[in-house]
C-alpha positions as CSV (number, residue, x, y, z in Angstrom):
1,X,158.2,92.3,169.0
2,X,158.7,96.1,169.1
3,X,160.7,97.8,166.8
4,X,162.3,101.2,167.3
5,X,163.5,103.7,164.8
6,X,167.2,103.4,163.8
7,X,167.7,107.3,164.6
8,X,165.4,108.7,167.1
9,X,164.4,112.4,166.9
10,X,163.8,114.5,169.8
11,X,162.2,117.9,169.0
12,X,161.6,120.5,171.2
13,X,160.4,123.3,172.8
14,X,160.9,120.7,176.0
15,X,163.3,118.6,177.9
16,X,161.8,115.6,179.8
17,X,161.5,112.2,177.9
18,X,157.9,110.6,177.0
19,X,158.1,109.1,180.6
20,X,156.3,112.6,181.7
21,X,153.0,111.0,180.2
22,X,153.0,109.5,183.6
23,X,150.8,111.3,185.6
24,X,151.6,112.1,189.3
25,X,149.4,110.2,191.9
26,X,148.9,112.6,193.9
27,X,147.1,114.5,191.1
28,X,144.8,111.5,190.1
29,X,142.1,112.9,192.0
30,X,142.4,117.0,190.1
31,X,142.8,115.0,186.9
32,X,138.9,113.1,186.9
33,X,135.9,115.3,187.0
34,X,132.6,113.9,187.5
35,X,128.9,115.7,187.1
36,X,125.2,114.8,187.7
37,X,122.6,115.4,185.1
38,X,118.9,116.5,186.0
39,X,117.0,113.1,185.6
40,X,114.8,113.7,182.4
41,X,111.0,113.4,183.2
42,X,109.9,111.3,181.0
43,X,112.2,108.3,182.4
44,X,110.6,108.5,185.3
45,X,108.0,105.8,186.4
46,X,106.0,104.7,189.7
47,X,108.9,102.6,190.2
48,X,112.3,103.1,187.7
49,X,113.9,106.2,186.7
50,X,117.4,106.7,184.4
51,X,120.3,108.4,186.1
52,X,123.1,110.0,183.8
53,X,126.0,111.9,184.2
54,X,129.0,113.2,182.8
55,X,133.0,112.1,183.3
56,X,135.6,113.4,181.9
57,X,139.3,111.1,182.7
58,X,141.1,112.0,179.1
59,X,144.2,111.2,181.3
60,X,143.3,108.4,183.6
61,X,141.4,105.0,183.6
62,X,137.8,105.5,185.4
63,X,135.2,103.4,187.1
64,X,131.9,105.3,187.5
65,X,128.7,104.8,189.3
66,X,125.7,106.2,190.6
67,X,124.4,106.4,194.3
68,X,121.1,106.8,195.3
69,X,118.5,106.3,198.1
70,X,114.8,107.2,199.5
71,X,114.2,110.5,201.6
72,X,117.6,111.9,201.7
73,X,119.9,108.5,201.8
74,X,122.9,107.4,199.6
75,X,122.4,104.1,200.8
76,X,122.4,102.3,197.5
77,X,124.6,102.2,194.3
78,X,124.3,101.2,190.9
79,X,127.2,98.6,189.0
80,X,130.1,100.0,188.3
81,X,131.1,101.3,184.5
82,X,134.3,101.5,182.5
83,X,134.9,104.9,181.6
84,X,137.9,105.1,179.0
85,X,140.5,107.3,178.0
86,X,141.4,110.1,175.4
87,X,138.0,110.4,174.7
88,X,137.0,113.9,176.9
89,X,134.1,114.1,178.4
90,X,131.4,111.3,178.2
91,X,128.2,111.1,179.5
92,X,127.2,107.5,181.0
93,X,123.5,106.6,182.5
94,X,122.4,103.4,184.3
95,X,118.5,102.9,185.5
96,X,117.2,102.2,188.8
97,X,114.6,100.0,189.2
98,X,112.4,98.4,192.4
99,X,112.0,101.9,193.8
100,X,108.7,103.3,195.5
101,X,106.0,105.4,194.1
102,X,105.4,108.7,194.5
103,X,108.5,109.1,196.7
104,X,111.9,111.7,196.5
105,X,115.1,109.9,196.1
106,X,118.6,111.7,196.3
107,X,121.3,110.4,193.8
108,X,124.7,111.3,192.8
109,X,127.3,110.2,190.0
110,X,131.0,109.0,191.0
111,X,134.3,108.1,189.5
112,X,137.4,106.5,190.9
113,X,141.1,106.2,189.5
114,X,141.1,102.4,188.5
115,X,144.8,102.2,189.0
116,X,145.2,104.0,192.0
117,X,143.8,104.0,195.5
118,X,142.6,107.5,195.3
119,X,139.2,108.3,196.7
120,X,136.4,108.5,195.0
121,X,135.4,111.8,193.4
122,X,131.3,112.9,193.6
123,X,128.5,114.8,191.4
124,X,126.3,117.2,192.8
125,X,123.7,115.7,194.9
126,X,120.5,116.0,193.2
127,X,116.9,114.6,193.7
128,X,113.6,113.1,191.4
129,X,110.1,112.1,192.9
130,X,108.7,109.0,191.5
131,X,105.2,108.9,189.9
132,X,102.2,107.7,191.5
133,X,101.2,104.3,190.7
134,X,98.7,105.1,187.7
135,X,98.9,102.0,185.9
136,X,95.9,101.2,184.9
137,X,94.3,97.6,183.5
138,X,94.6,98.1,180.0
139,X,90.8,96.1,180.1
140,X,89.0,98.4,182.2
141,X,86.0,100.0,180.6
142,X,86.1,103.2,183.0
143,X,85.7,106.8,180.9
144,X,86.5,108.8,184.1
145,X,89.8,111.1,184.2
146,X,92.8,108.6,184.8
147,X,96.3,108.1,183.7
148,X,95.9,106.7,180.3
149,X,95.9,102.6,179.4
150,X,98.4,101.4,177.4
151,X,98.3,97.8,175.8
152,X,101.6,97.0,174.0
153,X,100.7,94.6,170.6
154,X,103.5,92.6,168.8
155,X,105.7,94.3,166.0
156,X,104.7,93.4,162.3
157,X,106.4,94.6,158.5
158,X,110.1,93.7,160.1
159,X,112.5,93.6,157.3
160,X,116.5,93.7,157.8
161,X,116.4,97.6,158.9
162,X,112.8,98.7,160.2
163,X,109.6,97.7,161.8
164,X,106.4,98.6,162.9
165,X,105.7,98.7,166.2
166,X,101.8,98.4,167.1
167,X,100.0,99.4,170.7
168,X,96.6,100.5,171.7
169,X,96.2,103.6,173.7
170,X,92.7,104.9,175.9
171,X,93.8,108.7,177.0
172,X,90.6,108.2,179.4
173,X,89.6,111.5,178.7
174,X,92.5,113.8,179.2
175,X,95.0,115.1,176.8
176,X,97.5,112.8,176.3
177,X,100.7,111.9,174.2
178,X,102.4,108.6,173.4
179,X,105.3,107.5,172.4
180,X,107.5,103.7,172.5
181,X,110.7,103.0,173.8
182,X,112.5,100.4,172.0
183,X,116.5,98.7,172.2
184,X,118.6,95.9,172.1
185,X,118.6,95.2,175.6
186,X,115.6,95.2,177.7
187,X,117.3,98.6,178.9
188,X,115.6,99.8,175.7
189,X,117.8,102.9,175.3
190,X,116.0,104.6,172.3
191,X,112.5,107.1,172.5
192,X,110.1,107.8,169.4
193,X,109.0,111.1,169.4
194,X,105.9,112.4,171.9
195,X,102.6,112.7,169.4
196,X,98.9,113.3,170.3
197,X,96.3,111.0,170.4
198,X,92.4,111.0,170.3
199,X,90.8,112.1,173.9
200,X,87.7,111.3,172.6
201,X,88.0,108.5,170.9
202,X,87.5,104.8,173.4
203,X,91.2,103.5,172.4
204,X,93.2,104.5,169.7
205,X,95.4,102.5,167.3
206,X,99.1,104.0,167.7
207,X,102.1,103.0,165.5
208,X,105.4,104.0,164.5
209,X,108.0,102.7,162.3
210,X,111.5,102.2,163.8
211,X,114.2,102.4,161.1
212,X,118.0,102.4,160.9
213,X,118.0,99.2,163.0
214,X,120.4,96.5,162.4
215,X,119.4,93.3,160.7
216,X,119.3,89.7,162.5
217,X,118.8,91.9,165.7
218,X,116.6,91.1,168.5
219,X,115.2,94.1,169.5
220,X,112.9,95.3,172.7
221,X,109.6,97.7,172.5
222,X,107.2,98.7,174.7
223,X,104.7,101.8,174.3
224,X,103.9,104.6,176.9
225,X,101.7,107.6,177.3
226,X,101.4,109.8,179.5
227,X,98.7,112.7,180.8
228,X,97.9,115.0,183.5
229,X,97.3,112.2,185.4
230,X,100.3,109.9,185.4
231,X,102.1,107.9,183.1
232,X,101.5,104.2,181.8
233,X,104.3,102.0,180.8
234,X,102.8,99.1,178.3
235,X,104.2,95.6,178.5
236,X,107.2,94.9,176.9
237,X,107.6,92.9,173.3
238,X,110.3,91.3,171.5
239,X,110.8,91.0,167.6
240,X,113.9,90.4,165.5
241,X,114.6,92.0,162.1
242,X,115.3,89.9,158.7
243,X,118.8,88.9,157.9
244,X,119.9,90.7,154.5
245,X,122.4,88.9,152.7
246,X,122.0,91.0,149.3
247,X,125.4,89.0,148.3
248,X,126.8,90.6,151.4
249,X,127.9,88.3,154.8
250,X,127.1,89.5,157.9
251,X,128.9,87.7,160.6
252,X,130.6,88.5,164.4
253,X,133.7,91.0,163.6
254,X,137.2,90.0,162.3
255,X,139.5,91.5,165.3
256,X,143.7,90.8,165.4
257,X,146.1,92.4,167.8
258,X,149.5,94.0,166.5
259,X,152.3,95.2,168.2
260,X,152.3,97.7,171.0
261,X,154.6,100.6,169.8
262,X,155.9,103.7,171.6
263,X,156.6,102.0,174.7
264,X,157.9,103.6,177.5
265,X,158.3,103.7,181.0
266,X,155.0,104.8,181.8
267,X,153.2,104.3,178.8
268,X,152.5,102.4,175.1
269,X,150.5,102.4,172.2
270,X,147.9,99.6,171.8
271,X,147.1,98.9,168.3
272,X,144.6,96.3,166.6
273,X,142.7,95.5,163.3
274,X,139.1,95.0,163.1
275,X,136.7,93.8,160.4
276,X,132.9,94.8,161.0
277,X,131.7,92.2,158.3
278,X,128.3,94.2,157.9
279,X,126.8,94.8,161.3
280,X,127.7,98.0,163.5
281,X,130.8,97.1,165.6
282,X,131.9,98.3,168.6
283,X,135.8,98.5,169.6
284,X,137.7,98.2,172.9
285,X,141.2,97.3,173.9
286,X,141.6,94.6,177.5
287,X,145.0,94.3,179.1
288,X,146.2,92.3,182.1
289,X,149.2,91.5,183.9
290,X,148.0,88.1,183.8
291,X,149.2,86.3,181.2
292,X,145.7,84.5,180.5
293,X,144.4,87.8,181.3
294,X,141.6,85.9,183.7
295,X,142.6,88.3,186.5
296,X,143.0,91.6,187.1
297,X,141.6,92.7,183.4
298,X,140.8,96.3,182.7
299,X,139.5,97.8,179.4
300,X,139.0,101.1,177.9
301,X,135.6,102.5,176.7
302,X,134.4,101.2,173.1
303,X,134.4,103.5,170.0
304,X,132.7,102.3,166.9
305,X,134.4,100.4,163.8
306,X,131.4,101.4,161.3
307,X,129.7,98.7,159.8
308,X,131.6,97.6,156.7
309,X,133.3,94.8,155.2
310,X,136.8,96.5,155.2
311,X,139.6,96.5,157.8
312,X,139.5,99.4,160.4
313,X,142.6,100.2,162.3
314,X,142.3,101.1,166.0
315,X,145.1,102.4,168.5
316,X,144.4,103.2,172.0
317,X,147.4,105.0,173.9
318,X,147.8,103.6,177.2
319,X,148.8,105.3,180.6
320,X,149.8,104.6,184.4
321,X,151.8,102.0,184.4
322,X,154.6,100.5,186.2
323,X,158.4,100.3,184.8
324,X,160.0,97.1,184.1
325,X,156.1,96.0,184.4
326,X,155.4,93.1,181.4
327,X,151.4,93.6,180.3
328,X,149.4,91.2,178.0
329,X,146.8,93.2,175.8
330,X,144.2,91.9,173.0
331,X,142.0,94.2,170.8
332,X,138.3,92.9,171.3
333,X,135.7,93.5,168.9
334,X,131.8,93.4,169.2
335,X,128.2,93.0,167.0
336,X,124.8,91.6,166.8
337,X,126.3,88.6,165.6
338,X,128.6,88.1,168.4
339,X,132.0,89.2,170.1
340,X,135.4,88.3,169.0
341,X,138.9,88.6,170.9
342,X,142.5,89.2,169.1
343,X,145.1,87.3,170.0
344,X,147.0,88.4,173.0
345,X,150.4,90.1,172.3
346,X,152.5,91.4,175.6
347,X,155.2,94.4,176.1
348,X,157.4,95.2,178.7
349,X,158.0,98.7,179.9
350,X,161.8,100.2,179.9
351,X,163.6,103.5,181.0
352,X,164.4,105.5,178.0
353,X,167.0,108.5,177.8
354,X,166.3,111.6,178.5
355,X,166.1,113.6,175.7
356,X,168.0,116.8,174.4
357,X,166.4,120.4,175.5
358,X,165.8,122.8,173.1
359,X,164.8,126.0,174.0
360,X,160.8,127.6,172.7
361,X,162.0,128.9,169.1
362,X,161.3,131.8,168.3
363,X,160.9,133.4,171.8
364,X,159.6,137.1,172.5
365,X,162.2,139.2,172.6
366,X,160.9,139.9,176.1
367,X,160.5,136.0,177.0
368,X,162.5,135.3,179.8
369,X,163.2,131.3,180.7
370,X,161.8,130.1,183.2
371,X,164.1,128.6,185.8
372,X,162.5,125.2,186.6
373,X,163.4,121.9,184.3
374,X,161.7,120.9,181.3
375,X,161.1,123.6,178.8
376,X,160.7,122.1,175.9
377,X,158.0,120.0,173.5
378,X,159.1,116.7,172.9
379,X,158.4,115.3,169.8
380,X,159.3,111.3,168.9
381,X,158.0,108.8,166.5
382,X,158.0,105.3,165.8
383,X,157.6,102.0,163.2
384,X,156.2,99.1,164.4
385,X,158.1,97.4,162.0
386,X,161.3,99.1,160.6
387,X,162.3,97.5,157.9
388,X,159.2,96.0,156.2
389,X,158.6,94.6,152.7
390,X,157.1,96.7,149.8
391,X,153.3,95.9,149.2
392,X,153.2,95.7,153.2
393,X,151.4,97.7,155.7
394,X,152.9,99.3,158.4
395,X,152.3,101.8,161.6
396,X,153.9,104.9,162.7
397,X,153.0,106.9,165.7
398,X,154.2,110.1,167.0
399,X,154.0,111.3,170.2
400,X,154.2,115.2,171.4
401,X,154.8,116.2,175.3
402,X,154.7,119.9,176.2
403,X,157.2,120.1,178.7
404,X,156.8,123.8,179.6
405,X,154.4,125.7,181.9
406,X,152.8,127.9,179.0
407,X,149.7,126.5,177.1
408,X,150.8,125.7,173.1
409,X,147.8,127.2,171.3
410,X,146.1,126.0,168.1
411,X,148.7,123.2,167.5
412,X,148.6,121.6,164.2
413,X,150.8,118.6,163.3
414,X,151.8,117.9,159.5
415,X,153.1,114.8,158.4
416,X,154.1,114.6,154.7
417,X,154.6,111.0,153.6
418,X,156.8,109.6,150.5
419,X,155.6,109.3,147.4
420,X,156.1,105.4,147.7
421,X,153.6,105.4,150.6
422,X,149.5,105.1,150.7
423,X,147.6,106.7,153.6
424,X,145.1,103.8,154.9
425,X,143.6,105.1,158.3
426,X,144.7,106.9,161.7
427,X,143.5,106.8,165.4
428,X,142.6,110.5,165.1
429,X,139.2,111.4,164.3
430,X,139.7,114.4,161.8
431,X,142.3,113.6,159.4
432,X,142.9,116.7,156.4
433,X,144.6,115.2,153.5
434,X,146.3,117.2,150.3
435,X,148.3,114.7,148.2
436,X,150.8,113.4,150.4
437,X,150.4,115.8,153.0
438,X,148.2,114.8,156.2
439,X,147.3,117.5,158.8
440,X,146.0,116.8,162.4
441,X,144.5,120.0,164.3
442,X,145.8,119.1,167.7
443,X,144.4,122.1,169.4
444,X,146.0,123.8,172.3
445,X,148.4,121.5,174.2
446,X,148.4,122.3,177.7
447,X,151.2,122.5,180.0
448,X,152.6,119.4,181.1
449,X,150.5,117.3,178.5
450,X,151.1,114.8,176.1
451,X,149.5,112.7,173.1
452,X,150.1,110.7,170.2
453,X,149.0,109.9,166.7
454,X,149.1,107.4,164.9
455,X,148.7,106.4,161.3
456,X,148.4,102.8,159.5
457,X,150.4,102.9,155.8
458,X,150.6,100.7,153.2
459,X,154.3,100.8,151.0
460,X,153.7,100.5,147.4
461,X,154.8,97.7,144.9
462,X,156.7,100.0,142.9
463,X,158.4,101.2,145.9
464,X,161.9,101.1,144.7
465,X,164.0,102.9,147.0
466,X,165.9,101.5,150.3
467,X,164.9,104.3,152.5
468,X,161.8,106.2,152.6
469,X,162.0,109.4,154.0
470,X,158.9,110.7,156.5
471,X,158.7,114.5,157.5
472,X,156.6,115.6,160.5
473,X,156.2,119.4,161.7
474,X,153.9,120.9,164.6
475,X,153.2,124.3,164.6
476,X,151.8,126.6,167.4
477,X,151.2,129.7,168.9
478,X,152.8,131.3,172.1
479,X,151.9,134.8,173.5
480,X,151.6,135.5,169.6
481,X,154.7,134.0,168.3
482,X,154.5,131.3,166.3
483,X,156.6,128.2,166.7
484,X,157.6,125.1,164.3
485,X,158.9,122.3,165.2
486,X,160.4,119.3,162.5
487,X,160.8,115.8,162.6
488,X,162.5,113.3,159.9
489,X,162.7,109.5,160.2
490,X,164.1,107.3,157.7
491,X,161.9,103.8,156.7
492,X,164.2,101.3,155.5
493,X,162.6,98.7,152.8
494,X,164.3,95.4,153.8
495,X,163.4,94.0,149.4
496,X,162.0,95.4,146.4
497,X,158.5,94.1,145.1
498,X,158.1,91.6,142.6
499,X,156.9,94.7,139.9
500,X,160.1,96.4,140.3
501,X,162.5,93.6,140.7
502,X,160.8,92.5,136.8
503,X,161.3,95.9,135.7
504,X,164.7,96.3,137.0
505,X,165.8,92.6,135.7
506,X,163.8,93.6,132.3
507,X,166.3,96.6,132.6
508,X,169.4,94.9,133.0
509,X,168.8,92.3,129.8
510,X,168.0,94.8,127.8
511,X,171.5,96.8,128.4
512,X,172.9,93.3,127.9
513,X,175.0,93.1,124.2
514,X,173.6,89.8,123.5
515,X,170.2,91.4,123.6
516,X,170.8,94.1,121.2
517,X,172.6,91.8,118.7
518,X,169.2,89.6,119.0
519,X,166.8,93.2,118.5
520,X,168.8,94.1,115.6
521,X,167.9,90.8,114.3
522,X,164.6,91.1,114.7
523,X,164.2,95.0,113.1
524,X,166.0,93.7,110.3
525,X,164.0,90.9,109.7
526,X,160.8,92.8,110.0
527,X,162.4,95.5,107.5
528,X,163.0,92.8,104.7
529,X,159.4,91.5,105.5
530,X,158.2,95.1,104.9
531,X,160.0,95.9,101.7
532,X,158.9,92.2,100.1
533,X,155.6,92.7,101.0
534,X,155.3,96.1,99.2
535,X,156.7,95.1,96.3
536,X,154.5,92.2,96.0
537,X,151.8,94.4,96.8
538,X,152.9,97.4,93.9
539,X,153.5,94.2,91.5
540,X,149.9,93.3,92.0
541,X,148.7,96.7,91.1
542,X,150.0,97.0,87.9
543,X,148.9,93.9,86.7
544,X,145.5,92.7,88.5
545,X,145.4,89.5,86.3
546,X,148.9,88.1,87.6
């Protein structure tokens, strides 16, 4: 269930509800850039390379992919990625494998609105020329020039974080450098760095030790060397690294969906708790309108949740959809030791009011207001629960629209909590904290755009009053002016907690007459017990023999 605040605050430079999150189809396409990245050279073989590019959909939902071919052709294309949201511009890479030696191949990265039908938008075409086929039988007794030989041996010393991974290498008399690729997928993903070996010598012992890797892992090597000559990709090996326990339990993640919050007509704010429980955990929200969410399921790119043992809070605001629209969402969480899905909580999106328009304050005294609609920033916030119990933890989100056609520069929101109330976490990355007071640099806002944040709170036991008062302010520069807007919402506490209720019933007994006939009792009672006792003990000092 969604809960909404009692008295909602519209702030503004801006007119135009929250609804404006929505973006315009017909700018899907303008809003999703996509670029192709130079293949490196050294991911090149006879017969694989990596592609990689670079999308950047901070508005939208994404698929991405890469197409490719021999001599020219886009004839083939890789699977096709999630790229997610609110993130700015990520790179993403996928390998090609079964291709021919020593041939050119053209490739190109795309993206495509996911919940649109807008066309597809393209990278740069670029190309890459696979290597010859060097490979050379690692048994081969041969001294002439060659592409080195490369004999992959099995990894040894594996405790929970490291290993040492073991190959032989013959540089067949050229100067050559080696290195090992190593992952946990048989993707590999990760690259030692390049070193040197022996041209002279007839095969060299080469070894590096992997660290920072995650225990009870399986993990994939292989070495590689390469000379003027070629390069030589060694066979691949699997190990798997110690489980630690050191009194601490690593198992799949802890993950639990909460209420969506800020929901509008367009738009809501996902929100989930995850538990890492020792082993690096990665972090995505799903949402269907299928209620068994078996059909039609999308997802947002994964962030990490760390590693710990403690609960990590993650929001994920959510665009482009349909009014009146019901949508079933989970938070889903991910490790080494396995993959775990929330429960599945639903919203339903509704038309909200349009909201009061304030005029930019201060203006220039040359500013002259533009004539169009919507010159304003909105500014509105939310509980997801609004009357909650002290010692409880609660969200609150607020959400900022710039309404108007200028860009708000070097935006920085404030939020200044009540003393009754412990900061725990937020879905922004860079959170500055004095006391009570949180600051978010926002940046510059551009025209037209909109974003939230979002905070996770715990209330006190002591928290003794019925409303707790929250005060939010975003500041900004226009054409040198600078502008402040406020925000207050009121948190009503539905009970006291069981340390204040004591105190205040200890309070009330103690004004009560009964009571302070009983206290006078007792002082007098301790006051004869005093003055007998020093008596005795003064008697007993003048005569030690009594």
């Amino acid at each position: 269930m969604t809960y909404t605040l009692k008295n909602r605050f519209f702030i503004s430079l801006l007119a135009p509800t929250l609804v404006s999150m929505a973006l315009l189809s017909t700018a899907y396409a303008a809003e999703i850039t996509v670029a192709t990245r130079n293949v490196d050279g050294d991911t090149i073989s006879s017969n694989s390379a990596l592609l990689e590019g670079i999308v950047d959909a901070t508005s939208y939902s994404a698929d991405v992919w890469f197409e490719y071919g021999a001599n020219g052709s886009l004839d083939k294309s890789t699977q096709k990625q999630k790229a997610g949201l609110n993130f700015g511009a990520v790179s993403f890479s996928n390998p090609v494998y079964n291709l021919e030696p020593n041939t050119a191949y053209s490739f190109r990265a795309a993206a495509q609105n996911t919940n649109t039908n807008s066309s597809p938008i393209y990278g740069e075409t670029l190309n890459f020329t696979t290597n010859s086929n060097q490979i050379i039988n690692s048994n081969s007794n041969s001294n002439s020039s060659a592409a080195p030989e490369v004999k992959t041996n099995p990894a040894y010393s594996m405790d929970g974080n490291s290993a040492i991974l073991d190959a032989y290498i013959k540089s067949n008399g050229s100067n050559t450098v080696a290195w090992f690729e190593y992952g946990t997928t048989d993707g590999l993903g990760n690259k030692t760095e390049e070193r040197y070996v022996s041209v002279a010598e007839y095969q060299t012992d080469f070894q590096h030790k992997a660290t920072d890797l995650m225990p009870n892992t399986f993990y994939y090597f292989r070495a590689a060397a390469r000379n003027n000559y070629g390069a030589t990709y060694g066979n691949n090996y699997v190990f798997r690294t110690e489980n630690l326990s050191n009194g601490m339990t690593f198992a799949q993640p802890t993950a639990s969906t909460t209420s969506a919050i800020l929901v509008r007509e367009t738009s809501a704010l996902l929100n989930g708790n995850i538990i890492p429980n020792n082993a690096e955990t990665s972090v995505w929200f799903e949402w269907s309108e299928n209620p068994e969410m078996t059909i039609g399921l999308n997802r947002n790119a994964s962030q990490s949740a760390g590693s710990g043992d403690n609960e990590v809070y993650a929001a994920y605001s959510l665009p482009n959809l349909t009014l009146n629209k019901t949508y079933y969402f989970r938070v889903v969480a991910q490790n080494s030791y396995g993959t775990t899905k929330g429960n599945v909580n639903k919203f339903t999106t509704v038309k909200t009011a349009t909201p009061i328009q304030i005029p930019i304050s201060p203006a220039p005294a040359n500013y002259v207001q533009p004539q169009s609609s919507g010159k304003s920033l909105i500014l509105e916030a939310e509980f997801d629960n609004n009357n909650p119990s002290a010692g409880t933890k609660t969200i609150y989100a607020i959400s900022y629209t710039n309404k108007t056609n200028l860009i708000l520069k070097d935006a920085i929101l404030k939020i200044t909590l009540p003393n009754e109330i412990d900061y725990m976490a937020s879905s922004f990355v860079n959170v500055g904290q004095d006391g009570n007071v949180l600051t978010f640099k926002l940046g510059d806002i551009a025209s037209k755009k909109s974003g939230i944040v979002s905070i996770k709170i715990k209330i006190t036991d002591l928290a003794r009053a019925q409303n707790l008062k929250f005060n939010a302010e975003i500041s900004y520069s226009n054409n040198g002016i600078i502008g402040k807007e406020t925000l207050m919402n009121e948190l009503q506490i539905s009970e006291y907690s069981l340390t204040a209720s004591v105190l205040e019933t200890l309070g009330s007994l103690f004004s009560n007459l009964f009571v302070d006939f009983i206290l006078g009792l007792l002082i007098g009672v301790g006051a004869y017990h005093y003055y007998v006792i020093s008596k005795k003990g003064k008697a007993d000092t003048e005569d030690p023999l009594k």
